[in-house]
RORO-491658 format. One record per residue (C-alpha): residue in one letter; residue number from 1; x, y, z. Coordinates in steps of 0.1 Angstrom, whole numbers. Layout:
<vovexs>
+------+-----+-------+-------+-------+
| rest |  nr |    c1 |    c2 |    c3 |
+------+-----+-------+-------+-------+
|    A | NUM |     X |     Y |     Z |
...
+------+-----+-------+-------+-------+
</vovexs>
This chain:
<vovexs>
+------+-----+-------+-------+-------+
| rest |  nr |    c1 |    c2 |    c3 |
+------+-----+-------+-------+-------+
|    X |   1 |     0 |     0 |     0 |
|    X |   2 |    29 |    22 |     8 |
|    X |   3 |    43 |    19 |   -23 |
|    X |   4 |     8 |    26 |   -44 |
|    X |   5 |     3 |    60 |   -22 |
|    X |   6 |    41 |    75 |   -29 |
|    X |   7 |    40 |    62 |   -67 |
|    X |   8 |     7 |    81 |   -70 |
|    X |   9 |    17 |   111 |   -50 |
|    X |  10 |    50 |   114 |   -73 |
|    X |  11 |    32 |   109 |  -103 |
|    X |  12 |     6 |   138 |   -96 |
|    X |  13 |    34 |   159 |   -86 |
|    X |  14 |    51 |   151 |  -117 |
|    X |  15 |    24 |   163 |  -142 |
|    X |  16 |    22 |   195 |  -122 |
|    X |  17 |    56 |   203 |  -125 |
|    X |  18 |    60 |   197 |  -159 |
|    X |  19 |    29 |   220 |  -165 |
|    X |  20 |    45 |   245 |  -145 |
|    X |  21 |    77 |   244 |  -164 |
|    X |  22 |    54 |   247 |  -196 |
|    X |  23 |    37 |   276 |  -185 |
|    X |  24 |    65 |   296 |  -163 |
|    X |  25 |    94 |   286 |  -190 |
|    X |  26 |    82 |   286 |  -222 |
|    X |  27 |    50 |   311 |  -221 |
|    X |  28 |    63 |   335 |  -199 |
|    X |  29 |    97 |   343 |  -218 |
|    X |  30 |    75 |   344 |  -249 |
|    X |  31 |    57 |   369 |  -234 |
|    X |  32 |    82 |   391 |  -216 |
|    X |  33 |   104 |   390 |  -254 |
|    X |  34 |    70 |   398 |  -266 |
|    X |  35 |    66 |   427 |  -244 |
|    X |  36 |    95 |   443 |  -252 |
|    X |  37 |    93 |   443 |  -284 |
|    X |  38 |    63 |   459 |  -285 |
|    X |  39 |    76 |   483 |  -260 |
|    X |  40 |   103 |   494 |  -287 |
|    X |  41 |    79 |   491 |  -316 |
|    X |  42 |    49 |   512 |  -304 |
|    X |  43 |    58 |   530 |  -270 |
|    X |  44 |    50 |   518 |  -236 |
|    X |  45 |     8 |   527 |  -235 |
|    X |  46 |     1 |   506 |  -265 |
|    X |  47 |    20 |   478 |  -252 |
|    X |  48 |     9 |   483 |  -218 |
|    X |  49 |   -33 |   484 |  -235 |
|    X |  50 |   -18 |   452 |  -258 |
|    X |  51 |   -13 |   432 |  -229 |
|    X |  52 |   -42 |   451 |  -206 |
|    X |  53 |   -68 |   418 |  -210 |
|    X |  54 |   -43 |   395 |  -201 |
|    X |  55 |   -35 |   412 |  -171 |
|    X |  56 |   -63 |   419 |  -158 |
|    X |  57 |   -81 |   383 |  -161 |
|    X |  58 |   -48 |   372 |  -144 |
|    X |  59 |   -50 |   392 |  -112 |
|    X |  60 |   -90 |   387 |  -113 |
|    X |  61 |   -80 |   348 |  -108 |
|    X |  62 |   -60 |   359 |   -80 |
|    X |  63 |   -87 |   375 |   -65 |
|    X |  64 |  -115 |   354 |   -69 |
|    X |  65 |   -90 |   324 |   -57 |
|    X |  66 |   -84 |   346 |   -28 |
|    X |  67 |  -122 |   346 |   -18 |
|    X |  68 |  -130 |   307 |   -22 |
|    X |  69 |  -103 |   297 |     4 |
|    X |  70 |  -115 |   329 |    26 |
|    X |  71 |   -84 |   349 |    22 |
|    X |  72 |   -84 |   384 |    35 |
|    X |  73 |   -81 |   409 |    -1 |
|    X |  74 |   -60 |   440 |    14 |
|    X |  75 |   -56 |   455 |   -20 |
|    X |  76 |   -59 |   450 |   -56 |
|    X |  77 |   -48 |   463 |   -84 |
|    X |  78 |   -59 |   451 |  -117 |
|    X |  79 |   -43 |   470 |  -142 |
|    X |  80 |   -14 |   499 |  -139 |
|    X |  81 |    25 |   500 |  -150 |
|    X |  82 |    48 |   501 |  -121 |
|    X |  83 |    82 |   513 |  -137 |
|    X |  84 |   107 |   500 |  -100 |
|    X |  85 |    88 |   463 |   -99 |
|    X |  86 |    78 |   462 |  -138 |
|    X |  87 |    45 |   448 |  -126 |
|    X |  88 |    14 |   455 |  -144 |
|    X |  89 |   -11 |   445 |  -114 |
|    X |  90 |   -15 |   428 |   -80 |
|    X |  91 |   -36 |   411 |   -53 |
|    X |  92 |   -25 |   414 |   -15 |
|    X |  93 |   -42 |   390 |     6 |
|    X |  94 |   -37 |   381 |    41 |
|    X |  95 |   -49 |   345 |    55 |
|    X |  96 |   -48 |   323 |    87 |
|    X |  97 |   -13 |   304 |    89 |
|    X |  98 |   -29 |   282 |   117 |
|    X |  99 |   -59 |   271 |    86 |
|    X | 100 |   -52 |   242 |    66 |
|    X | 101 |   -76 |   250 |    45 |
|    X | 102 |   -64 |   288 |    39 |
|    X | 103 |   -26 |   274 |    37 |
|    X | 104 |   -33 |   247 |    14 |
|    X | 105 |   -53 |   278 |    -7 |
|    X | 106 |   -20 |   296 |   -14 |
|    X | 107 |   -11 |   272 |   -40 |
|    X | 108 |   -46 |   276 |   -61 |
|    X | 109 |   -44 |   310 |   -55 |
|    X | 110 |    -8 |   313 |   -67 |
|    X | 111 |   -18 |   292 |  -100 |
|    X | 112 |   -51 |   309 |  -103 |
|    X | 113 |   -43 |   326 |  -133 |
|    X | 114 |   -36 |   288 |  -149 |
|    X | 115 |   -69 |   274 |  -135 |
|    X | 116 |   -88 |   303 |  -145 |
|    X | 117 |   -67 |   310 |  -180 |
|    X | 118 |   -78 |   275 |  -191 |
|    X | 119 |  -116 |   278 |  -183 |
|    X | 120 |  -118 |   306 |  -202 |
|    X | 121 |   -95 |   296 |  -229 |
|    X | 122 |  -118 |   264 |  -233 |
|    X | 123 |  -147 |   284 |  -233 |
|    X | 124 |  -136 |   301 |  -263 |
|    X | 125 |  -122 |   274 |  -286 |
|    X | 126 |  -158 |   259 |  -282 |
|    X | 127 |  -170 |   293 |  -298 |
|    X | 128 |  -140 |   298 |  -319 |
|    X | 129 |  -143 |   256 |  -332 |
|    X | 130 |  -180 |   262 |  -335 |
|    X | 131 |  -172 |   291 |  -362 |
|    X | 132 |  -149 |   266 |  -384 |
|    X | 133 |  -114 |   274 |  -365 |
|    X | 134 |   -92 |   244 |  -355 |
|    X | 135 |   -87 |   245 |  -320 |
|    X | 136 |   -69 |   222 |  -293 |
|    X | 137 |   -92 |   199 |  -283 |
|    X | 138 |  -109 |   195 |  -251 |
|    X | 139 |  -108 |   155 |  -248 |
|    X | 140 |   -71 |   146 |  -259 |
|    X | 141 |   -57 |   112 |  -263 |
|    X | 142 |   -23 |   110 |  -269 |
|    X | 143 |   -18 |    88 |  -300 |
|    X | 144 |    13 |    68 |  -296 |
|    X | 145 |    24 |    37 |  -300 |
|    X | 146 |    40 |    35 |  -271 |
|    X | 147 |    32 |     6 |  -238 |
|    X | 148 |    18 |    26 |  -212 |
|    X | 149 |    44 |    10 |  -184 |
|    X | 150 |    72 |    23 |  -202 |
|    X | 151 |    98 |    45 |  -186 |
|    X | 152 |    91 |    68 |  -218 |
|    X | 153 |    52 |    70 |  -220 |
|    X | 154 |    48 |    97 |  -198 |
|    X | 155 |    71 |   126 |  -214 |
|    X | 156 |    72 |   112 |  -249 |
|    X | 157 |    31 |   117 |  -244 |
|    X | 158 |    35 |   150 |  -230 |
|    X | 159 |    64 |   162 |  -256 |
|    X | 160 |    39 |   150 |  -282 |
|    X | 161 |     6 |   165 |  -270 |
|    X | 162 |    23 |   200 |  -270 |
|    X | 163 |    37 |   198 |  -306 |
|    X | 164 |     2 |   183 |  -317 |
|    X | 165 |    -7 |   219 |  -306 |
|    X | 166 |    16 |   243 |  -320 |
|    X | 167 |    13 |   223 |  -354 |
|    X | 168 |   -29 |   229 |  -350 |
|    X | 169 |   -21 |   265 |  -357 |
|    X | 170 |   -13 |   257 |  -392 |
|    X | 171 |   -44 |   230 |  -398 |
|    X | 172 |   -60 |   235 |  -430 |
|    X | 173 |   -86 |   257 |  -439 |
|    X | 174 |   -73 |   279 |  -408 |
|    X | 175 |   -57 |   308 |  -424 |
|    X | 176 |   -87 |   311 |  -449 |
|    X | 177 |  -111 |   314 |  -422 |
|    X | 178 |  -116 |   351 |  -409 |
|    X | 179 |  -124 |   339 |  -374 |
|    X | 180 |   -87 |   328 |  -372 |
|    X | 181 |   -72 |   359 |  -367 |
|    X | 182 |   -97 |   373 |  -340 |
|    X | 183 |   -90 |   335 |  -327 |
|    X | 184 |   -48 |   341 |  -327 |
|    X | 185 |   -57 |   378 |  -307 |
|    X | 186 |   -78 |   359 |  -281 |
|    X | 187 |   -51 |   332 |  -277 |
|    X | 188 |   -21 |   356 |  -274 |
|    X | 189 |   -45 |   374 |  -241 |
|    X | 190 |   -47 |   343 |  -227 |
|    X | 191 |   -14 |   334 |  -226 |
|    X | 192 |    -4 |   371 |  -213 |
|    X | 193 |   -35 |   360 |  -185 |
|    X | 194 |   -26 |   323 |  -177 |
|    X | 195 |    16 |   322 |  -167 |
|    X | 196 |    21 |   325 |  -130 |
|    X | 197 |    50 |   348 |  -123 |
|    X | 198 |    82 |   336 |  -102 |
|    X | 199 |    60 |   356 |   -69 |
|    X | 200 |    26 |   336 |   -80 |
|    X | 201 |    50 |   307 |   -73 |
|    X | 202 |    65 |   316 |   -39 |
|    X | 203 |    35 |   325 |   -30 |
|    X | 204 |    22 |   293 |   -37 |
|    X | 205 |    47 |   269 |   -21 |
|    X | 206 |    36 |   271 |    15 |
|    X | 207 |    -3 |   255 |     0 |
|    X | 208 |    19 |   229 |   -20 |
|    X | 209 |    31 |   212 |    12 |
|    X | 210 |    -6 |   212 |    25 |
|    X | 211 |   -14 |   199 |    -9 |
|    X | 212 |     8 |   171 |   -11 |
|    X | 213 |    -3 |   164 |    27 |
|    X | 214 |   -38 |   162 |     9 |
|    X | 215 |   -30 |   139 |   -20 |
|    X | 216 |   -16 |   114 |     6 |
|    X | 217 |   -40 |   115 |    23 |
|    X | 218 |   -66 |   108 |    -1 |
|    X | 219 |   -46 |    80 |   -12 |
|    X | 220 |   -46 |    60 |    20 |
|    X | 221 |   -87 |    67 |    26 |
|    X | 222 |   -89 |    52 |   -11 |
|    X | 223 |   -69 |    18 |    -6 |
|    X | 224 |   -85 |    14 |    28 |
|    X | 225 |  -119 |    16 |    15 |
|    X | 226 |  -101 |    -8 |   -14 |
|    X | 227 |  -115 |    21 |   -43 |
|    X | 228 |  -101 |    20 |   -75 |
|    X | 229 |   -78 |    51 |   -81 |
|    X | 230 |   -65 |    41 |  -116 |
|    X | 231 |   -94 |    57 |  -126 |
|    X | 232 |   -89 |    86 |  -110 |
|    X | 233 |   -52 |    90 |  -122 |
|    X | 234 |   -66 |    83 |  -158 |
|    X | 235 |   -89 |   110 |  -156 |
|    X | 236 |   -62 |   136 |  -141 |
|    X | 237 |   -39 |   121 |  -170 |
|    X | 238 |   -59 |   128 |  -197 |
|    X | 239 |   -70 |   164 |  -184 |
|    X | 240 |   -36 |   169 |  -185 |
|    X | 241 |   -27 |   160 |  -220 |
|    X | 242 |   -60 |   183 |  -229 |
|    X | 243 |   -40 |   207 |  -213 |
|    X | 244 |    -6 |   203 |  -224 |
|    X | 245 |   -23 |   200 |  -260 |
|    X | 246 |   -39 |   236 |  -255 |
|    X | 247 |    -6 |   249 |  -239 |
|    X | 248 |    14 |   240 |  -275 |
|    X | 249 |   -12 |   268 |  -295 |
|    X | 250 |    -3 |   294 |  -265 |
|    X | 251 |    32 |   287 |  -277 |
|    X | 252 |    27 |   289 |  -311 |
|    X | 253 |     5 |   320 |  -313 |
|    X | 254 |    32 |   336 |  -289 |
|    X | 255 |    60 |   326 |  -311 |
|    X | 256 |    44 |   336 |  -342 |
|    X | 257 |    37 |   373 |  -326 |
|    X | 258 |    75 |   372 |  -320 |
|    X | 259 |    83 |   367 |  -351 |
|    X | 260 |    63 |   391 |  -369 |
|    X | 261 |    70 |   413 |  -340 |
|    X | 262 |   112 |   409 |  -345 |
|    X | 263 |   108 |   414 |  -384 |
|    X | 264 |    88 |   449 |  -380 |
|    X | 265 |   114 |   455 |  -357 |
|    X | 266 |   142 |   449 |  -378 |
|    X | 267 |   124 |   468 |  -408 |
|    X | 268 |   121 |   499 |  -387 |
|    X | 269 |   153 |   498 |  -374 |
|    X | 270 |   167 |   497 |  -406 |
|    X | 271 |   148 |   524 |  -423 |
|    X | 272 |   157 |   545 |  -395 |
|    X | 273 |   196 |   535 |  -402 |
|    X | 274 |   190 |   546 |  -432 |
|    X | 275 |   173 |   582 |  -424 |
|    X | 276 |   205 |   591 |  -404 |
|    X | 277 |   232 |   579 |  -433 |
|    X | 278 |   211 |   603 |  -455 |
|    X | 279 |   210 |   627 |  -432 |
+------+-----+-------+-------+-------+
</vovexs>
Protein backbone atom coordinates (compact mmCIF):
# COMPACT_ATOMS: atom_id res chain seq x y z
CA UNK A 1 0.00 0.00 0.00
CA UNK A 2 2.92 2.22 0.80
CA UNK A 3 4.26 1.91 -2.28
CA UNK A 4 0.83 2.59 -4.42
CA UNK A 5 0.32 6.04 -2.25
CA UNK A 6 4.13 7.52 -2.85
CA UNK A 7 3.98 6.15 -6.67
CA UNK A 8 0.73 8.12 -6.95
CA UNK A 9 1.74 11.12 -5.01
CA UNK A 10 5.03 11.42 -7.28
CA UNK A 11 3.15 10.91 -10.25
CA UNK A 12 0.57 13.81 -9.59
CA UNK A 13 3.37 15.86 -8.55
CA UNK A 14 5.10 15.14 -11.72
CA UNK A 15 2.42 16.35 -14.21
CA UNK A 16 2.20 19.50 -12.20
CA UNK A 17 5.62 20.34 -12.51
CA UNK A 18 5.95 19.70 -15.91
CA UNK A 19 2.88 21.96 -16.48
CA UNK A 20 4.52 24.54 -14.45
CA UNK A 21 7.69 24.42 -16.38
CA UNK A 22 5.37 24.67 -19.62
CA UNK A 23 3.67 27.58 -18.50
CA UNK A 24 6.53 29.59 -16.34
CA UNK A 25 9.36 28.65 -18.96
CA UNK A 26 8.18 28.59 -22.25
CA UNK A 27 4.99 31.11 -22.08
CA UNK A 28 6.32 33.48 -19.90
CA UNK A 29 9.66 34.30 -21.78
CA UNK A 30 7.53 34.41 -24.85
CA UNK A 31 5.68 36.89 -23.37
CA UNK A 32 8.23 39.14 -21.63
CA UNK A 33 10.38 38.96 -25.39
CA UNK A 34 6.96 39.78 -26.59
CA UNK A 35 6.62 42.68 -24.43
CA UNK A 36 9.52 44.32 -25.22
CA UNK A 37 9.27 44.33 -28.44
CA UNK A 38 6.28 45.86 -28.46
CA UNK A 39 7.58 48.26 -25.95
CA UNK A 40 10.25 49.36 -28.73
CA UNK A 41 7.87 49.09 -31.58
CA UNK A 42 4.87 51.17 -30.41
CA UNK A 43 5.80 53.04 -26.96
CA UNK A 44 4.99 51.75 -23.62
CA UNK A 45 0.82 52.66 -23.48
CA UNK A 46 0.14 50.62 -26.51
CA UNK A 47 2.02 47.75 -25.17
CA UNK A 48 0.91 48.28 -21.75
CA UNK A 49 -3.29 48.39 -23.47
CA UNK A 50 -1.84 45.21 -25.82
CA UNK A 51 -1.30 43.24 -22.94
CA UNK A 52 -4.22 45.08 -20.60
CA UNK A 53 -6.82 41.78 -20.97
CA UNK A 54 -4.29 39.47 -20.11
CA UNK A 55 -3.49 41.16 -17.14
CA UNK A 56 -6.30 41.88 -15.84
CA UNK A 57 -8.14 38.25 -16.11
CA UNK A 58 -4.78 37.16 -14.36
CA UNK A 59 -4.96 39.22 -11.19
CA UNK A 60 -8.96 38.67 -11.29
CA UNK A 61 -7.99 34.83 -10.85
CA UNK A 62 -5.98 35.86 -8.01
CA UNK A 63 -8.68 37.48 -6.46
CA UNK A 64 -11.48 35.43 -6.90
CA UNK A 65 -9.03 32.41 -5.73
CA UNK A 66 -8.43 34.55 -2.77
CA UNK A 67 -12.17 34.57 -1.82
CA UNK A 68 -13.02 30.72 -2.25
CA UNK A 69 -10.30 29.68 0.42
CA UNK A 70 -11.53 32.86 2.61
CA UNK A 71 -8.37 34.94 2.23
CA UNK A 72 -8.42 38.36 3.45
CA UNK A 73 -8.15 40.85 -0.14
CA UNK A 74 -5.96 43.96 1.40
CA UNK A 75 -5.63 45.50 -1.99
CA UNK A 76 -5.87 45.01 -5.62
CA UNK A 77 -4.83 46.32 -8.44
CA UNK A 78 -5.86 45.13 -11.74
CA UNK A 79 -4.26 46.96 -14.21
CA UNK A 80 -1.41 49.87 -13.93
CA UNK A 81 2.54 50.03 -14.98
CA UNK A 82 4.84 50.11 -12.12
CA UNK A 83 8.20 51.29 -13.69
CA UNK A 84 10.70 50.04 -9.97
CA UNK A 85 8.82 46.25 -9.86
CA UNK A 86 7.78 46.23 -13.84
CA UNK A 87 4.54 44.82 -12.63
CA UNK A 88 1.37 45.54 -14.45
CA UNK A 89 -1.13 44.50 -11.45
CA UNK A 90 -1.45 42.83 -8.04
CA UNK A 91 -3.61 41.05 -5.29
CA UNK A 92 -2.48 41.37 -1.50
CA UNK A 93 -4.21 39.03 0.64
CA UNK A 94 -3.65 38.11 4.12
CA UNK A 95 -4.91 34.51 5.54
CA UNK A 96 -4.84 32.34 8.74
CA UNK A 97 -1.32 30.37 8.92
CA UNK A 98 -2.93 28.16 11.66
CA UNK A 99 -5.90 27.09 8.62
CA UNK A 100 -5.23 24.19 6.59
CA UNK A 101 -7.63 25.05 4.52
CA UNK A 102 -6.45 28.76 3.88
CA UNK A 103 -2.58 27.39 3.74
CA UNK A 104 -3.34 24.69 1.37
CA UNK A 105 -5.34 27.82 -0.73
CA UNK A 106 -2.04 29.59 -1.44
CA UNK A 107 -1.15 27.15 -3.97
CA UNK A 108 -4.63 27.56 -6.13
CA UNK A 109 -4.42 31.05 -5.53
CA UNK A 110 -0.80 31.35 -6.69
CA UNK A 111 -1.82 29.19 -9.96
CA UNK A 112 -5.13 30.88 -10.27
CA UNK A 113 -4.29 32.61 -13.27
CA UNK A 114 -3.60 28.76 -14.92
CA UNK A 115 -6.85 27.43 -13.54
CA UNK A 116 -8.77 30.35 -14.53
CA UNK A 117 -6.75 30.98 -17.97
CA UNK A 118 -7.78 27.49 -19.09
CA UNK A 119 -11.59 27.82 -18.27
CA UNK A 120 -11.78 30.65 -20.19
CA UNK A 121 -9.52 29.58 -22.94
CA UNK A 122 -11.80 26.36 -23.26
CA UNK A 123 -14.68 28.37 -23.34
CA UNK A 124 -13.62 30.10 -26.33
CA UNK A 125 -12.23 27.40 -28.59
CA UNK A 126 -15.78 25.91 -28.19
CA UNK A 127 -16.98 29.29 -29.83
CA UNK A 128 -14.05 29.75 -31.85
CA UNK A 129 -14.34 25.58 -33.22
CA UNK A 130 -18.05 26.18 -33.53
CA UNK A 131 -17.17 29.13 -36.24
CA UNK A 132 -14.87 26.55 -38.39
CA UNK A 133 -11.37 27.43 -36.47
CA UNK A 134 -9.20 24.39 -35.48
CA UNK A 135 -8.69 24.49 -32.04
CA UNK A 136 -6.94 22.15 -29.27
CA UNK A 137 -9.24 19.88 -28.25
CA UNK A 138 -10.93 19.49 -25.05
CA UNK A 139 -10.79 15.45 -24.83
CA UNK A 140 -7.15 14.62 -25.93
CA UNK A 141 -5.68 11.16 -26.30
CA UNK A 142 -2.33 10.98 -26.89
CA UNK A 143 -1.78 8.80 -30.03
CA UNK A 144 1.31 6.85 -29.62
CA UNK A 145 2.35 3.69 -30.05
CA UNK A 146 4.04 3.55 -27.13
CA UNK A 147 3.22 0.60 -23.76
CA UNK A 148 1.78 2.57 -21.21
CA UNK A 149 4.38 1.02 -18.42
CA UNK A 150 7.17 2.27 -20.19
CA UNK A 151 9.79 4.48 -18.56
CA UNK A 152 9.06 6.85 -21.83
CA UNK A 153 5.20 7.04 -21.97
CA UNK A 154 4.79 9.68 -19.83
CA UNK A 155 7.13 12.60 -21.35
CA UNK A 156 7.25 11.23 -24.91
CA UNK A 157 3.07 11.66 -24.42
CA UNK A 158 3.55 14.98 -22.98
CA UNK A 159 6.37 16.19 -25.59
CA UNK A 160 3.89 15.03 -28.22
CA UNK A 161 0.62 16.46 -26.99
CA UNK A 162 2.27 19.99 -26.99
CA UNK A 163 3.75 19.83 -30.63
CA UNK A 164 0.17 18.34 -31.67
CA UNK A 165 -0.73 21.91 -30.56
CA UNK A 166 1.59 24.32 -32.01
CA UNK A 167 1.34 22.26 -35.39
CA UNK A 168 -2.91 22.87 -34.99
CA UNK A 169 -2.10 26.47 -35.73
CA UNK A 170 -1.29 25.68 -39.17
CA UNK A 171 -4.40 23.00 -39.83
CA UNK A 172 -5.96 23.46 -42.97
CA UNK A 173 -8.58 25.72 -43.91
CA UNK A 174 -7.27 27.90 -40.80
CA UNK A 175 -5.73 30.78 -42.42
CA UNK A 176 -8.71 31.07 -44.95
CA UNK A 177 -11.12 31.44 -42.17
CA UNK A 178 -11.63 35.06 -40.94
CA UNK A 179 -12.44 33.91 -37.41
CA UNK A 180 -8.73 32.79 -37.17
CA UNK A 181 -7.17 35.91 -36.68
CA UNK A 182 -9.66 37.25 -33.99
CA UNK A 183 -8.99 33.50 -32.69
CA UNK A 184 -4.82 34.07 -32.74
CA UNK A 185 -5.66 37.80 -30.67
CA UNK A 186 -7.80 35.92 -28.09
CA UNK A 187 -5.09 33.23 -27.68
CA UNK A 188 -2.09 35.62 -27.36
CA UNK A 189 -4.46 37.39 -24.09
CA UNK A 190 -4.74 34.33 -22.67
CA UNK A 191 -1.44 33.37 -22.57
CA UNK A 192 -0.41 37.07 -21.27
CA UNK A 193 -3.49 36.04 -18.49
CA UNK A 194 -2.57 32.30 -17.74
CA UNK A 195 1.59 32.19 -16.74
CA UNK A 196 2.14 32.45 -13.04
CA UNK A 197 5.02 34.76 -12.27
CA UNK A 198 8.21 33.59 -10.15
CA UNK A 199 6.01 35.63 -6.92
CA UNK A 200 2.64 33.64 -7.97
CA UNK A 201 4.98 30.72 -7.26
CA UNK A 202 6.55 31.56 -3.85
CA UNK A 203 3.55 32.46 -3.00
CA UNK A 204 2.19 29.27 -3.69
CA UNK A 205 4.71 26.87 -2.07
CA UNK A 206 3.61 27.13 1.53
CA UNK A 207 -0.25 25.50 -0.04
CA UNK A 208 1.92 22.90 -2.05
CA UNK A 209 3.07 21.25 1.18
CA UNK A 210 -0.55 21.20 2.50
CA UNK A 211 -1.43 19.88 -0.92
CA UNK A 212 0.84 17.07 -1.12
CA UNK A 213 -0.29 16.40 2.67
CA UNK A 214 -3.83 16.17 0.85
CA UNK A 215 -3.04 13.85 -2.02
CA UNK A 216 -1.56 11.39 0.57
CA UNK A 217 -3.99 11.48 2.33
CA UNK A 218 -6.57 10.77 -0.06
CA UNK A 219 -4.55 8.04 -1.20
CA UNK A 220 -4.56 5.99 1.96
CA UNK A 221 -8.69 6.73 2.62
CA UNK A 222 -8.90 5.22 -1.07
CA UNK A 223 -6.91 1.85 -0.59
CA UNK A 224 -8.49 1.41 2.77
CA UNK A 225 -11.87 1.62 1.49
CA UNK A 226 -10.12 -0.80 -1.39
CA UNK A 227 -11.51 2.10 -4.25
CA UNK A 228 -10.14 1.99 -7.53
CA UNK A 229 -7.83 5.10 -8.08
CA UNK A 230 -6.47 4.06 -11.60
CA UNK A 231 -9.35 5.66 -12.64
CA UNK A 232 -8.87 8.61 -10.98
CA UNK A 233 -5.22 8.97 -12.18
CA UNK A 234 -6.62 8.31 -15.84
CA UNK A 235 -8.86 10.97 -15.60
CA UNK A 236 -6.17 13.58 -14.14
CA UNK A 237 -3.93 12.10 -17.01
CA UNK A 238 -5.89 12.81 -19.72
CA UNK A 239 -7.02 16.41 -18.43
CA UNK A 240 -3.58 16.88 -18.48
CA UNK A 241 -2.69 15.99 -22.00
CA UNK A 242 -5.97 18.30 -22.88
CA UNK A 243 -3.97 20.68 -21.31
CA UNK A 244 -0.56 20.30 -22.45
CA UNK A 245 -2.26 19.99 -26.02
CA UNK A 246 -3.94 23.57 -25.47
CA UNK A 247 -0.61 24.88 -23.90
CA UNK A 248 1.40 23.99 -27.49
CA UNK A 249 -1.18 26.75 -29.46
CA UNK A 250 -0.35 29.38 -26.49
CA UNK A 251 3.19 28.70 -27.70
CA UNK A 252 2.68 28.93 -31.10
CA UNK A 253 0.53 31.96 -31.25
CA UNK A 254 3.20 33.62 -28.94
CA UNK A 255 5.99 32.61 -31.11
CA UNK A 256 4.42 33.59 -34.17
CA UNK A 257 3.66 37.29 -32.59
CA UNK A 258 7.49 37.22 -31.97
CA UNK A 259 8.34 36.68 -35.15
CA UNK A 260 6.30 39.07 -36.89
CA UNK A 261 6.99 41.34 -34.02
CA UNK A 262 11.24 40.95 -34.50
CA UNK A 263 10.79 41.38 -38.44
CA UNK A 264 8.81 44.93 -37.98
CA UNK A 265 11.41 45.49 -35.74
CA UNK A 266 14.17 44.89 -37.76
CA UNK A 267 12.38 46.79 -40.84
CA UNK A 268 12.14 49.87 -38.75
CA UNK A 269 15.30 49.85 -37.44
CA UNK A 270 16.68 49.67 -40.60
CA UNK A 271 14.79 52.38 -42.28
CA UNK A 272 15.70 54.49 -39.47
CA UNK A 273 19.65 53.54 -40.19
CA UNK A 274 19.01 54.57 -43.19
CA UNK A 275 17.28 58.19 -42.42
CA UNK A 276 20.47 59.07 -40.43
CA UNK A 277 23.22 57.95 -43.26
CA UNK A 278 21.09 60.35 -45.52
CA UNK A 279 21.01 62.66 -43.21
Amino acid sequence: MLVSVIHNTIYVILIAVTIMLLAVGVINALNKLNARLLVRLTGRYTAFMFMGLGTILHELSHAIFCIVFNHKITEVNLLSYDPQTKSLGFVSHEWDKASFYQSAGNLFIGLAPLIIGFAVYYLGNALFGSLGVAVPETDYTVRLNIPGDSLWHMPLSMLFAVCDGALQLFAPGNFTNIWFYPYVLFTIAIAFAVAPSFSDLRSALPGSIALITLIVFTNIIMYAFNMDTALLLNRVWLNTLAAINAMGMLISCNAGLMVTLAVFYAVKKYISSKKRRKG
